[in-house]
C-alpha positions in Angstrom: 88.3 108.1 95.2 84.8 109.4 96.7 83.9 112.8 96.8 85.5 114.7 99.4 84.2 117.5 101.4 85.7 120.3 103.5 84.4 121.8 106.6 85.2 122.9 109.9 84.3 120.9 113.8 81.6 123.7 115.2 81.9 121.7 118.6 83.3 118.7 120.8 85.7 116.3 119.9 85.8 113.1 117.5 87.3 109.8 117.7 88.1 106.7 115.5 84.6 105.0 115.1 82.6 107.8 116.7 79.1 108.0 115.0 78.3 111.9 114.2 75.3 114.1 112.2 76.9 116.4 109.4 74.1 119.4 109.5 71.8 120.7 107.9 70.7 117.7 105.9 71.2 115.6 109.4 73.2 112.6 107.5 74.8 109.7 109.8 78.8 108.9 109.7 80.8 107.2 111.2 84.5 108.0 111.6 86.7 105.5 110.0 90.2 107.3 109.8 91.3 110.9 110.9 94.4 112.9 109.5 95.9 115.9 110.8 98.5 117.2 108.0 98.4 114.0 106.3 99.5 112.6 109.3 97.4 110.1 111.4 95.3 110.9 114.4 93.4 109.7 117.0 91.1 112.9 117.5 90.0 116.2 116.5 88.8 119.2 118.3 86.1 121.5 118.0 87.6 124.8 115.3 89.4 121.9 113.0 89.5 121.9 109.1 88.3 118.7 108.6 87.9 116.8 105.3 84.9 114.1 104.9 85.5 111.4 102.2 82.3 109.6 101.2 83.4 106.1 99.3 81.9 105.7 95.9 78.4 103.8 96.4 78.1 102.6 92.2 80.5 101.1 89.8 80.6 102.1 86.3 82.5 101.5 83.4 85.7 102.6 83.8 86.1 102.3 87.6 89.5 101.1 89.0 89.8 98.6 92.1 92.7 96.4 93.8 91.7 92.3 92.0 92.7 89.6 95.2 92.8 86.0 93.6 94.2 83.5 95.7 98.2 85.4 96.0 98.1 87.5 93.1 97.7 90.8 93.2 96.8 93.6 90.2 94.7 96.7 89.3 91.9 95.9 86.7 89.3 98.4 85.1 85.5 97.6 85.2 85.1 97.6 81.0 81.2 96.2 80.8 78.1 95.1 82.9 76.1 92.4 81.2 73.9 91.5 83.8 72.2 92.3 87.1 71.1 89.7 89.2 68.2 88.8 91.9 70.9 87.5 94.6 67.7 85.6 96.1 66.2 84.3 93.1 68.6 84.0 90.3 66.5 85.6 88.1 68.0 88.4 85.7 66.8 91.8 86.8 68.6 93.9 84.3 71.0 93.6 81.1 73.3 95.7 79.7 73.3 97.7 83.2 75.0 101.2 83.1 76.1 101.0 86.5 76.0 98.7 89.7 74.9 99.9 93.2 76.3 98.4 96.7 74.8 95.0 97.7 74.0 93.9 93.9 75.2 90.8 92.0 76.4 91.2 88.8 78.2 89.5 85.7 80.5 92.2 84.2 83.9 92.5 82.6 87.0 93.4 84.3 90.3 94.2 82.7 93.7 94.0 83.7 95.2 97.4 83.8 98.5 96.2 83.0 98.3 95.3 79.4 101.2 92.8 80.0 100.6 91.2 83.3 99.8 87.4 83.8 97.7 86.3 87.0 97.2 82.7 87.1 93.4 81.9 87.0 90.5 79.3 86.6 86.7 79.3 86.3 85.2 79.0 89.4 83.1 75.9 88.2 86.6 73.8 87.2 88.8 74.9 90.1 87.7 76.7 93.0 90.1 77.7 94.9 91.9 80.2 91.6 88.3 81.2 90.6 87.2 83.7 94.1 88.5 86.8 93.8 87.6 90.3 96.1 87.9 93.8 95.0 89.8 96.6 97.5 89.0 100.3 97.3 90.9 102.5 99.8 91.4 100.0 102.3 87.9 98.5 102.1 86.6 94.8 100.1 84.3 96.1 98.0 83.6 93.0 96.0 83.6 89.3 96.8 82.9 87.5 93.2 83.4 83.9 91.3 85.7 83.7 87.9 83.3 82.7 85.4 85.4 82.5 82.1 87.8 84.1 80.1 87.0 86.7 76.9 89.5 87.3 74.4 
């Protein structure tokens, strides 16, 4: 989870997908979800404890996400980043990379969290359609990515 911060509506109301300023540092959001007492909601007024979640932006070792590959579904646990890559180029920006930030290609390791699970995979290069995999966090894709090969 992101960080989380609590505050109170000085004035108006907000919707779902409303676009607001939190002061005094002026920074854009835009309202994905609202809860009242853990309960959805479609608004909230002006004099309303309001929490703000702000989704993690970098992946380190040790972050936890939702693996998609083809049917199969399982937690894994970023363990290493080898590599940061230009997306444009293909050119190596970085090795041995201590963290990666949103819109970056990488080559890193991911392990399942479930020590003994099975998920039926190939290498992108020998069979497409079991090598593309996403990432969910919280509702949201946070990674599209190619299976490059297996380490034992």
């Amino acid at each position: 989870m992101g960080t989380i911060i609590d505050d109170k509506i000085e004035s108006g109301l907000c919707h779902i997908g409303d676009q607001c300023i939190i002061m005094p540092n002026r920074t854009r959001i835009e309202i994905r979800n609202i809860y009242c007492n853990n309960i959805d909601a479609d608004s909230a007024n002006y004099g309303e404890d309001i929490g703000i979640l702000e989704h993690e932006l970098t992946m380190r070792p040790g972050y936890s996400a939702i693996l998609h590959i083809h049917v199969a579904v399982a937690t894994v646990q970023l363990k290493k980043i080898f590599k940061l890559i230009n997306h444009k180029t293909g050119e190596i920006i970085e090795e041995n990379s201590r963290f990666i930030k949103r819109d970056q290609v990488a080559i890193a390791i991911f392990k399942l969290s479930q020590v003994d699970q099975v998920i039926c995979m190939k290498p992108f290069k020998c069979y497409p359609q079991l090598g593309r995999f996403t990432l969910h966090r919280e509702g949201y894709t946070i990674v599209v990515g190619k299976f490059l090969q297996f380490i034992r």
